[in-house]
N, C-alpha and C positions, 0 to 999 in steps of 0.2 A: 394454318397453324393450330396447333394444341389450343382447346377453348378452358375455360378455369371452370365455367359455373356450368356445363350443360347435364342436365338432372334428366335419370331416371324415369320410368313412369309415365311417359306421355304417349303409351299405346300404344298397340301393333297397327291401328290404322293409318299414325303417322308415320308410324318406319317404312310400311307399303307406299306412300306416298312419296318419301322423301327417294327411296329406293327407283320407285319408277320415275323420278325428274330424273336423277344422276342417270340413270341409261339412257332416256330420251339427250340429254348433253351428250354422253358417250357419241350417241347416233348420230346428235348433230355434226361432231367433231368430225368423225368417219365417214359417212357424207358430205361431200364438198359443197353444201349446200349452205353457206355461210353468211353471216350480214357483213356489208362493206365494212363497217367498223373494224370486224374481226380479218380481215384480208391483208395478213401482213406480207405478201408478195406486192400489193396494191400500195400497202403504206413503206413497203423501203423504199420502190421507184421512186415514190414524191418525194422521198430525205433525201435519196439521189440524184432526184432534177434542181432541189435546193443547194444542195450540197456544186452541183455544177455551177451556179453564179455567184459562186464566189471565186475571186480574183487573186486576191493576197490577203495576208495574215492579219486582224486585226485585234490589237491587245486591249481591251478595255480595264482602264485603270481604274486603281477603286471600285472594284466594282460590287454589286451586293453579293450577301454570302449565297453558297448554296442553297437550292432548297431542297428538304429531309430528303436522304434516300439511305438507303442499305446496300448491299453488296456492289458497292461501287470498290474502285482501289485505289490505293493512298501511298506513295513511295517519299521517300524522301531525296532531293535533288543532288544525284552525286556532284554536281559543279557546286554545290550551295548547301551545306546541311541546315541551314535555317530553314528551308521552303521545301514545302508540302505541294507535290501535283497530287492533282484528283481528275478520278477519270471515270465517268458514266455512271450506273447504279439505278436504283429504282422507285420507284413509291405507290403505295396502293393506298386510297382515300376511304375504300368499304364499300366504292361503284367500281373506280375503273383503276388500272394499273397504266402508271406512266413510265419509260424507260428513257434514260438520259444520255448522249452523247455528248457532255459539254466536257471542257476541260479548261480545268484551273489552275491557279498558279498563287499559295499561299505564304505570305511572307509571314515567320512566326513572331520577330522583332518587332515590325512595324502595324502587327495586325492587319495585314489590307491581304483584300482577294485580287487576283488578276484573271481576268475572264478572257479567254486563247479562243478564236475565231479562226480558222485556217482552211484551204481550199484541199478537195480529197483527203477527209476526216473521214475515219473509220464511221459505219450506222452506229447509231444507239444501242448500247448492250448491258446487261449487267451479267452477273455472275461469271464473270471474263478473270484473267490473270496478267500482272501485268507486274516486268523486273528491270532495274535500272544498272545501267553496265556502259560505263566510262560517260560519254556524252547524249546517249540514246536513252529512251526508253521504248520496251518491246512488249505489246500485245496481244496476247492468243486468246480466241474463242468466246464463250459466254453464249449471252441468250436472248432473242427479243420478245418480249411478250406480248400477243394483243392485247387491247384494251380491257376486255371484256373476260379474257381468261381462256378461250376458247381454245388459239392455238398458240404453239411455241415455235421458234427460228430459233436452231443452234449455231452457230457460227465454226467454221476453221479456219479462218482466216488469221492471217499474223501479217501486224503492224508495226513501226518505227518511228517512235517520235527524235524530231532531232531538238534536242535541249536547247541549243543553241538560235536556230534558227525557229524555234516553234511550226517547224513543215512536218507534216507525214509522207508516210510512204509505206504502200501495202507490198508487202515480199511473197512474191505467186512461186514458191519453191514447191518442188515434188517431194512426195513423201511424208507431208506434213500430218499428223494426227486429224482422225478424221471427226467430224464437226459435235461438241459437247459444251457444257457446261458445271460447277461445280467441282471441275479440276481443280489441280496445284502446278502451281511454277515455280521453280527456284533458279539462281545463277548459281556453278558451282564453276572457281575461277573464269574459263572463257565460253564456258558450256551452260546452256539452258535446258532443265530437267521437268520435263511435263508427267504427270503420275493421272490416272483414272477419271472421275467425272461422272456423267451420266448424260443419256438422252432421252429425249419424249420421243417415242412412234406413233403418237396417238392411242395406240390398242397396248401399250404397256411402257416402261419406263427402264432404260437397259442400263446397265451402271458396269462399268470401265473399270481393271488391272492394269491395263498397258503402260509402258514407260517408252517415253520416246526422249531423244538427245537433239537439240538445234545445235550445232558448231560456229559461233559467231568468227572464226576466223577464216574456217570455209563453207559459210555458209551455207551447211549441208541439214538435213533432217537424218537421223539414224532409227531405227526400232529396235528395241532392245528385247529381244523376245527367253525367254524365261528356259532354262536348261532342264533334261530331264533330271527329274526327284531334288531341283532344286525347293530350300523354301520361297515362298511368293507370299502377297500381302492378300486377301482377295480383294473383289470390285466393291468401291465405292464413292463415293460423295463427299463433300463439307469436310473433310478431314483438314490436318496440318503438316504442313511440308518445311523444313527449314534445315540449314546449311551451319555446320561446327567441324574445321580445321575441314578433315579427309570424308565425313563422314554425312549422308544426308535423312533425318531423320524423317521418319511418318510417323503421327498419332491421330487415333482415333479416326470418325466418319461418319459415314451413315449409309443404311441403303433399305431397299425393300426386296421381298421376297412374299411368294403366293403361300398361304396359311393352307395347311391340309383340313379345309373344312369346306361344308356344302357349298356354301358361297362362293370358295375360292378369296376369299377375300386376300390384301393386302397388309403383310404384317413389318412396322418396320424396325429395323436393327439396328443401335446406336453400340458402335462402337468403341474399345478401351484399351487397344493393344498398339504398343509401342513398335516400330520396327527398322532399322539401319541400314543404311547402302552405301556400299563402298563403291564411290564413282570412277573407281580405279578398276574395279573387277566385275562392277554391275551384281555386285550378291547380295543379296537380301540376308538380313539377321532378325532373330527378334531379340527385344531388347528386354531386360529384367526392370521391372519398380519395384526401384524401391523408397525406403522414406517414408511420407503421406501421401500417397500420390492423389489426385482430384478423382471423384468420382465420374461415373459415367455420364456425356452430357452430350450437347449435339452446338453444332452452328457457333464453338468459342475462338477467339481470336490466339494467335499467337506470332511472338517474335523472338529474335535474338539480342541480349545484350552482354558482349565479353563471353563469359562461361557458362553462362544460362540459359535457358529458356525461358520466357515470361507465358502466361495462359491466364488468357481474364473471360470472363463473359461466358455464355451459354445457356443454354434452357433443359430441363429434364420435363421429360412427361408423365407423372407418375396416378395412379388410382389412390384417390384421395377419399374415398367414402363409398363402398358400391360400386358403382360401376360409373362414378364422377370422375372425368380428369382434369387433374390440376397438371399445370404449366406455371415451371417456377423460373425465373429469369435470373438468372445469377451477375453479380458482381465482385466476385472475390479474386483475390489474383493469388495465383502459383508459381514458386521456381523450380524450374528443373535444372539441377545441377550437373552439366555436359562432359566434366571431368570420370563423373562418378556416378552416373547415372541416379541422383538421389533425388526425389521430389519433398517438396515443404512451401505449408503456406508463405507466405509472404503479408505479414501484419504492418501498418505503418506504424511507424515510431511515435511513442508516444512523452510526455511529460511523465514521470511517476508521479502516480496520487499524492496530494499532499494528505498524512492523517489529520482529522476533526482535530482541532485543539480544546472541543469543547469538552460538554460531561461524557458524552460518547465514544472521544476518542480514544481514552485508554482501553476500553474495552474491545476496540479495529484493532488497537494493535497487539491484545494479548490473543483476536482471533488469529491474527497473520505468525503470530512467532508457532502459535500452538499448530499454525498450518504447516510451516516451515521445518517446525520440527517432524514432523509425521511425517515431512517426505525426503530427509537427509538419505543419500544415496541414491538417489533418482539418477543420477547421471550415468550411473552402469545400466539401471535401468534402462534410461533412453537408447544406449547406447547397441544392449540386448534385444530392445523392440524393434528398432531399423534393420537388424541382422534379422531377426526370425521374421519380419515384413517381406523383406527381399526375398528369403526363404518363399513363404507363403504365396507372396502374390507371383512371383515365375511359375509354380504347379500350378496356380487355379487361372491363370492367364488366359483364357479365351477370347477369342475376337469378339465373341458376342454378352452384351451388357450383364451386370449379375444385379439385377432391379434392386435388389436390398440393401446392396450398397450405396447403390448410384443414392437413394432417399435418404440414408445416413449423413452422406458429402454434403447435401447441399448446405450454402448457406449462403446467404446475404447482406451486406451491410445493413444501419437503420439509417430509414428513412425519416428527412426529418424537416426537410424546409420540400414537402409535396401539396401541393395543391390541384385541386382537381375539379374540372369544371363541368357540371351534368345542364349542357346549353341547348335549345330546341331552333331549328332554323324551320320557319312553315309551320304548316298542321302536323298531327301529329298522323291524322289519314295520310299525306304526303309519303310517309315511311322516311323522310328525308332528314336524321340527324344532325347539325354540324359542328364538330368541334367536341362533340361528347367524350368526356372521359380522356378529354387528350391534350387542354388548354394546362399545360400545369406546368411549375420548375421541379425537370427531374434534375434534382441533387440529393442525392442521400449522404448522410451524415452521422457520424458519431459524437457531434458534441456541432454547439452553434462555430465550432472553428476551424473543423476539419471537415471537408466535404470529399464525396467521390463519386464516380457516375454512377447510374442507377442499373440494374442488371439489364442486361441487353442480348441479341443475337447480331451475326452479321455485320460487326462496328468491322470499321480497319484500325490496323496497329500499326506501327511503325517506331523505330528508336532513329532519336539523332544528338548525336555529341550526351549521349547519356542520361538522355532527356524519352522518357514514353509518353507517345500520344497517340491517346485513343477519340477516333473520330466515327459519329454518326452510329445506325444500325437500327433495330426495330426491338422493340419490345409488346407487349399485349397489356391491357386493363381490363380486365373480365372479356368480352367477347370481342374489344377492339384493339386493333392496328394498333401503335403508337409508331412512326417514325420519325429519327431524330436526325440534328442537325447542329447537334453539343461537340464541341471539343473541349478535351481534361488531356492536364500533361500532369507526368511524373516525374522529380528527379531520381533516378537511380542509384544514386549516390547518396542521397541522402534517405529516401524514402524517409521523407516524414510528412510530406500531406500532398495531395490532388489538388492541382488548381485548375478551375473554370475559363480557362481561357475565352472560349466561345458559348454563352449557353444558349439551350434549346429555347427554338421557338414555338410558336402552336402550332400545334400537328392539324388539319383540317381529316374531317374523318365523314363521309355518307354511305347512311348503312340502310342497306335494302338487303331487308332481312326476309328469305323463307320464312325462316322459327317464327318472324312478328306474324306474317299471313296465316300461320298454321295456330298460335295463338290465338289470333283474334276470333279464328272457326270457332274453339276450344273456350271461348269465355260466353256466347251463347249459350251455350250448357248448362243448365241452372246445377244439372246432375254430378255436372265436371268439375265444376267451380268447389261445390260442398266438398268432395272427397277430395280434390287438390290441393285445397285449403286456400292461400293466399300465391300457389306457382302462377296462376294464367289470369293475368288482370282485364277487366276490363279500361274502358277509354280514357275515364276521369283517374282507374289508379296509374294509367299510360304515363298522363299529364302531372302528376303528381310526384311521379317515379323520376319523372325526367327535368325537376324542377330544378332554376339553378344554385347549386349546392358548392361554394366555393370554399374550402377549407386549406388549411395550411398543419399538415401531417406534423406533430412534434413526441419524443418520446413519451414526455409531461404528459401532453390531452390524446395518445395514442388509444386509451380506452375510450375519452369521451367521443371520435371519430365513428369507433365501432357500435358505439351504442346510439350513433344516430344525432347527439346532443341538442335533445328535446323532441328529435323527428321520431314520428313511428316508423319504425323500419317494418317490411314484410320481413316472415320468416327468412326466403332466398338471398332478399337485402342484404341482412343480417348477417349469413353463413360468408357472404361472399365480401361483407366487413372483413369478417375474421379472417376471413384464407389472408385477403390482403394485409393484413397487418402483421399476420404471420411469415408472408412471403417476405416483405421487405425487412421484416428483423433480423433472418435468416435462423428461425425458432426449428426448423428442421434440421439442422445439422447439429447433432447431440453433443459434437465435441466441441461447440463455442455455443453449446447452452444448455443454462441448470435445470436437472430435472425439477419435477413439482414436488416440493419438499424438503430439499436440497442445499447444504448449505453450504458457503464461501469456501469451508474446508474439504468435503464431501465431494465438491464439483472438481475444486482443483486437485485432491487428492486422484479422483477418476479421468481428468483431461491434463494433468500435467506434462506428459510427454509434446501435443500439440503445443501448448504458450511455451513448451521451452523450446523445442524447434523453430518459435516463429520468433523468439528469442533471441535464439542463438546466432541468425540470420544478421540483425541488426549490430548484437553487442564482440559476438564471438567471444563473450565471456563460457565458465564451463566452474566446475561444480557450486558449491553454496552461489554465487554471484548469479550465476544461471539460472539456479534455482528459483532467485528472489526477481530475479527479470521475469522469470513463467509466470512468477504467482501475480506480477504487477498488474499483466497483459489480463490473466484471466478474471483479476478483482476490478478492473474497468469495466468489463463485459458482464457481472456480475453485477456490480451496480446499476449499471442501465438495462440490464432486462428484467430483474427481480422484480420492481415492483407493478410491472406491466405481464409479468407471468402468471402473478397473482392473481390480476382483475381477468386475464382474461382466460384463466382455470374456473372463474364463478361464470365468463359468460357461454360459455363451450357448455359447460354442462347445463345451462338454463337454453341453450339452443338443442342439446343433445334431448333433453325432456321433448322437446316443441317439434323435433323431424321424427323419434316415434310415435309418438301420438299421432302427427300426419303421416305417417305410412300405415298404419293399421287402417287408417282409410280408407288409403291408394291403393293396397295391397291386392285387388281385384283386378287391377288395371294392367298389370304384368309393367314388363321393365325394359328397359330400354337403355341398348349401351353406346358410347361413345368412343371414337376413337381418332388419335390426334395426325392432323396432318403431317404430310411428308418433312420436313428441314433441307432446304437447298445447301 
C-alpha cells in the first residue's frame, strides 16, 4: 500500500540494496524453491483434509464478532433484509497475512453473530465476489495468499450457498471464467455478470476486459466476446459494478502497466471513467458526468439505493513534497443520480446554526445577510455550472486519472474522538512492534454528536430496507496496516447522522521492517546522522519515538496533538503530525475549505455551488431558500476548521523553515523516490 512518510535522500547505496532484495524475492518466487510456509498447494490439502471431517452444519450462536479483515463480502439476506452474511476476507498484521474462510450470519436487530460451520465449504479466499438470488447465495473466484507474501492462488471456482439449509455446493460447469481475482459480479434479473479482475503469473500481473454471463436457469456460462470497432471498457481491477432498471453500470478501477523507462518499472493507473451495458444487447456505452462527480480514487465502495448510486471510501496516492507520497484515505460519500446521470456530494443533515445572541452576534448576522446578498442569483448559476460540467468533463474523459483533480476532490471528514496508541511489545532490537499506531476508536466526527467512519479502502457496502451499511476494510497510519472490524449504518431516508452500530477493535500490528535494518546501518554514521539531521535515530531515540502516547484527536486540542503537547517531536515527527491532521480534516479538498486568509463570505462566495448541491439533496428547496441552506452547510465547515487553519499555517511554515535548512545539508546525498503499491 501507498506509505505517507517515506522521505527522500537516503542514498543511492540503499536504493541498490533495496533493489537487489526485491529481485532476489523475484528469484525466490520463480524458483520453486520455497519455505513450507509459503506452499500454498501444501496449505489448501490440509484445509481440505479439515474440511473432510466435518460431518454436518454447525451453527454457533452468539458467537464472537469477526476478526478485522478487508476484502471480504457482505450481502444482505434476500429471505431476511435485517441479516448481513459475510464471507472470507483477509488480514495482514505487518509479518504475516491470514486469509479467512469462515462464514457468518449477522442479525442487525438483535446484534448477535452466527458462526456457519458446514461440510464441503469453499478454501479461504478473499478478493472473491459474491450475489444473492431468491434463496442462494453464489460465489466466484478470489485469491489465497501465503503467509509470507511469496506466492498467490487464484481461484475459478463457483460456489452455492443454500440460505436455507446453510450447505454448499461447488458447480464444476464448462466454460466458466478462467481463475482471477479483483473482479466484479453483479445479478441482472436471472443472469450473473462477471467483468475483468487480474492475475499473479509471478513474472507479471495480467488484468482482465472479459465479460462473461452465468444463466441461473440453465445453468450455463456464456462469453460474451466484444464486436469489431465496438466500444470496450479496457482491463482492469478494484473497479465498481452495479445494476439500475436495463442498465449495468462500471466505474472506475485500477491497473498497472510497464513505464518506458530503463528500469521497466511498474506504473500504476487509477481509473475515472464511467461506462454502460445493456444486458439486452451486450453493448458498451460510455457514460457522461456530470454534476460534481468524485475525484480520481482507487479501492471505493459502492452500492445501489432506489435511483442512485451511493460511493464512499477510497485512497488517492498523491506526491506531497518531492518525491514524498502521501496516501489519503477518504470518507466522504457521493450520489450518483441513475435517472440523469448527475453526480453530488451527499452532506449529512444538519441542525442550522443557531446565531450568538451575545455581543457578537449581530455582527454573524450582518456577515451572513451581506453573504447572501452577494450571491442572489446563484441558482441559474448552479444551474449553468452542471451544464458546462457535463459539457467539460465528456471531452476530457479519459480512462486514465487527471492527478490534479484527483488532489482537488479529496476530502475527509474530521476526526475527532481518535486515539492512537504508539505501544512497544519486546525489545526494541526484537524489530517486533505490537499494536502500534493501530490501538485506537476510528470514529471521525463533526461535532461530539455526529459521528461517521473513518476513511477507508476495501469496506463492503450493502443497502437493506433503506438502511447503508458499511462494514470493515483497511486503512493506513503512517507506514502501518490498520484493519478494521467497525460497522456504521445510514438512514437514507433521513441522512442525518452515522450510527456505530459495531465499533472497531484493536487492530494487532508486527512490523519487521527493512527501512528499520537499513536505518539502524545508517545511525552508526556520525557523518549521516549530522547532514540527516534528526531522519535516522538511533536506539534510545527508537525507544523514545515509540513511547506510549495515548491521545484522543478533538478539533479543540487538533493543534496541540501536532505540536507534540510538551513532547519534542523530531523534525519527521512533526511533518507526519501535520499530514495527519490534515488528512483527516479533509483540508485538501479546496471546495469544503477556506483558503488562508479567507473569509466566511469569500469562501462561500467561491464554493457555493457545492453546499447548494449538497443542499439541494436533503431540502430540494431552490432559489433564496437554497441559497440560505448552501451558506448554512458551508458556515458549519467554516467554523470548525478556521481556527485550526490558523495554527496550523504558523506550524507549516515553522516546519517549512526546519526541512530547508535540512536539505542544504542532505543535498549531497542525492534522492530517493518512492512509489505506491499496487490497490487490489
Amino acid at each position: 500500500m501507498g506509505k505517507k512518510t517515506k522521505k527522500p535522500g537516503k542514498g543511492k547505496e540503499k536504493t541498490e540494496k533495496k533493489t537487489a532484495k526485491a529481485e532476489e524475492k523475484r528469484a525466490r518466487r520463480e524458483s520453486k524453491k520455497i519455505s513450507q510456509e509459503d506452499d500454498i498447494d501444501s496449505i489448501l490439502k490440509e484445509i481440505q483434509k479439515e474440511e473432510a471431517k466435518k460431518k454436518e452444519v454447525h451453527i454457533e450462536e452468539n458467537a464472537p464478532r469477526p476478526s478485522p479483515r478487508s476484502n471480504c463480502s457482505m450481502n444482505i439476506n434476500p429471505l431476511k433484509e435485517t441479516e448481513l452474511i459475510l464471507y472470507g476476507g483477509e488480514f495482514y498484521n505487518g509479518n504475516k497475512t491470514f486469509v479467512y474462510g469462515d462464514l457468518y450470519r449477522y442479525e442487525v436487530e438483535k446484534n448477535e453473530w452466527k458462526l456457519i460451520s458446514s461440510p464441503n465449504s469453499p478454501p479461504p479466499r478473499s478478493a472473491h465476489q459474491a450475489v444473492a438470488w431468491k434463496d442462494h447465495l453464489y460465489i466466484f473466484g478470489g485469491e489465497f495468499t501465503s503467509p509470507n507474501q511469496e506466492r498467490f492462488h487464484h481461484y475459478k471456482d463457483f460456489w452455492t450457498l443454500d440460505l436455507k439449509t446453510n450447505q454448499w455446493e461447488q458447480l464444476a460447469l464448462k466454460g466458466c471464467p478462467s481463475p482471477r481475482s479483483g473482479h466484479r459480479m453483479v445479478l441482472y434479473k436471472h443472469k450473473i455478470i462477471v467483468f475483468g479482475g487480474f492475475y499473479d503469473t509471478l513474472r507479471e500481473v495480467r488484468y482482465f476486459n472479459d465479460l462473461h454471463v452465468f444463466d441461473l436457469d440453465q445453468f450455463k456460462w456464456q462469453e460474451i466476446k466484444p464486436k469489431i470497432g465496438c466500444l470496450w471498457p479496457s482491463a482492469r481491477s478494484g473497479f465498481q459494478f452495479f445494476v439500475y432498471q436495463d442498465e449495468v453500470y462500471l466505474y472506475g478501477g485500477y491497473s498497472k502497466e510497464v513505464a518506458s523507462d530503463k528500469n521497466n518499472s511498474e506504473k500504476g493507473i487509477v481509473y475515472s471513467d464511467m461506462w454502460s451495458l445493456d444486458p439486452r444487447t451486450w453493448e458498451w456505452n460510455k457514460v457522461k458526468k456530470g454534476g460534481m462527480p468524485p475525484g480520481p480514487r482507487a479501492s471505493f465502495s459502492m452500492c445501489v439505493h432506489k435511483k442512485r448510486a451511493l460511493l464512499f471510501g477510497g485512497v488517492v496516492d498523491m506526491e506531497s513534497q518531492g518525491d514524498v507520497i502521501m496516501s489519503l484515505f477518504l470518507n466522504e460519500l457521493y450520489g450518483f443520480q441513475l435517472d440523469n446521470h448527475r453526480w453530488y456530494p451527499l452532506e449529512l443533515r444538519k441542525d442550522k446554526p443557531t446565531r450568538d445572541k451575545l455581543k457578537g452576534g449581530k455582527r454573524q448576522d450582518q456577515q451572513s445577510k451581506d453573504c447572501s446578498l452577494d450571491i442572489k442569483g446563484n441558482q441559474n448559476g448552479l444551474e449553468k455550472s452542471v451544464a458546462d460540467d457535463e459539457n467539460s468533463n465528456f471531452e476530457s474523459d479519459e480512462e486514465a486519472p487527471d492527478k490534479q483533480n484527483g488532489i482537488t476532490e479529496i476530502s475527509h471528514g474530521i476526526t475527532e474522538n481518535l486515539t492512537i496508541n504508539y505501544g512497544v511489545s519486546g525489545s526494541i532490537s526484537d524489530k517486533k512492534l505490537q499494536g502500534a499506531d493501530a490501538n485506537y476508536h476510528l470514529r471521525a466526527c463533526t461535532s461530539s454528536e455526529v459521528v461517521r467512519p473513518c476513511g477507508r479502502i476495501n469496506s463492503s457496502m450493502v443497502v437493506g430496507r433503506d438502511i447503508l451499511y458499511v462494514y470493515g476494510g483497511m486503512m493506513e497510519i503512517r507506514d502501518r496496516e490498520v484493519t478494521l472490524d467497525d460497522l456504521y449504518a445510514l438512514n437514507l431516508s433521513k441522512l442525518d447522522e452515522w450510527k456505530c452500530i459495531i465499533p472497531a477493535s484493536e487492530s494487532e500490528w508486527l512490523e519487521v521492517s527493512e527501512d528499520e535494518d537499513d536505518d539502524e546501518d545508517e545511525s552508526g554514521d556520525e557523518e549521516s546522522d549530522s547532514e540527516d539531521g534528526n531522519d535516522v535515530m538511533d536506539s534510545d531515540d527508537d525507544a523514545e519515538a515509540m513511547e506510549v502516547d495515548e491521545r484522543t484527536t478533538k478539533v479543540e486540542n487538533a493543534v496541540a496533538i501536532v505540536r507534540g503537547e510538551g513532547k519534542t517531536l523530531r523534525r519527521k515527527e512533526k511533518r507526519a503530525r501535520i499530514d495527519q491532521i490534515r488528512a483527516s480534516l479533509g483540508l485538501s479538498d479546496l471546495q469544503r475549505t477556506p483558503l488562508p486568509g479567507e473569509s466566511l463570505k469569500d469562501f462561500y462566495k467561491r464554493t457555493n455551488i457545492y453546499w447548494q448541491m449538497a443542499a439541494h439533496e436533503h431540502t430540494q428547496h431552490t432559489g433564496k431558500e437554497l441559497r440560505k441552506d448552501g451558506f448554512d452547510l458551508a458556515e458549519v465547515r467554516f467554523k470548525e476548521l478556521k481556527p485550526i487553519l490558523d495554527e496550523l499555517a504558523v506550524l507549516e511554515e515553522e516546519q517549512k523553515a526546519e526541512e530547508a535548512e535540512a536539505e542544504t545539508s542532505s543535498r549531497k546525498r542525492g534522492n530517493k523516490s518512492s512509489q505506491p503499491t499496487s490497490r487490489r
